[in-house]
C-alpha positions in Angstrom: 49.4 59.1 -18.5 47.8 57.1 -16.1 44.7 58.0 -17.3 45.3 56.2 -20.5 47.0 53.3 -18.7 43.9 52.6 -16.7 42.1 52.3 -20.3 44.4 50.6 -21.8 44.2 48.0 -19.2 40.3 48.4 -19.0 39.9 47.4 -22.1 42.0 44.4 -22.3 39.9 42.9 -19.5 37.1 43.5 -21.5 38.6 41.9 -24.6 39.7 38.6 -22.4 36.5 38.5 -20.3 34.3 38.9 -23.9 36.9 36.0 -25.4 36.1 34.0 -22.6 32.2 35.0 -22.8 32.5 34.3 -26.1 33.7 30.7 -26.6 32.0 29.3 -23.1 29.2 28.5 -25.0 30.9 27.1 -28.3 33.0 24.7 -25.8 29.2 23.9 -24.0 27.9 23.5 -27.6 30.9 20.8 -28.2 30.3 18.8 -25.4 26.8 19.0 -25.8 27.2 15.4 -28.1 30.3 14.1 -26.9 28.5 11.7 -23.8 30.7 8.9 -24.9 31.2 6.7 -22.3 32.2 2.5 -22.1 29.7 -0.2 -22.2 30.5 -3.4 -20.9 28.3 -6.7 -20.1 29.0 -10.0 -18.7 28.3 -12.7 -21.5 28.0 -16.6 -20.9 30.2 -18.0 -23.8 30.2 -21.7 -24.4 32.9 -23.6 -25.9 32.4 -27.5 -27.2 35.3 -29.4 -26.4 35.7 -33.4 -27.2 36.8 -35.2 -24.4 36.5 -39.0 -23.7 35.2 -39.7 -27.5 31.9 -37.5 -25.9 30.9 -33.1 -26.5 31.3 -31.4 -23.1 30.1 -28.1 -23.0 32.5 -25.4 -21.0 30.9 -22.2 -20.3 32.6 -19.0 -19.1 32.0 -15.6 -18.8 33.6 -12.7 -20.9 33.0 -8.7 -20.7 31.8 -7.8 -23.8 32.5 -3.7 -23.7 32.4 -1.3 -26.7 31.6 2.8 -26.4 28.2 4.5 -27.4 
């Protein structure tokens, strides 16, 4: 009996050490493409505003970010 319960056990650490073997590599093949990551760069934006019957020109900075 204990014989067969050493198998028994034997093989279900194969099976779960061959189900882990087995879908490393599909979860390494995923993440092969996913390398997504946030972009983001400083842009001078200007802005024409009428003041004193004359343009004046206000500039500021925004972040401009989007994900490649």
């Amino acid at each position: 009996m204990r014989k067969f319960f050493l198998t028994l056990a034997g093989a279900a650490l194969l099976a779960g050490s061959m189900s882990v073997v087995s879908s490393e590599p599909a979860m390494a093949r995923d993440h092969h493409h996913a390398r997504h990551h946030k972009v983001c760069r400083v842009v001078w934006k200007k802005k024409v505003v009428w003041r004193h019957h004359r343009p004046h020109t206000i500039r500021y900075k925004t972040r401009h970010c989007w994900y490649r």
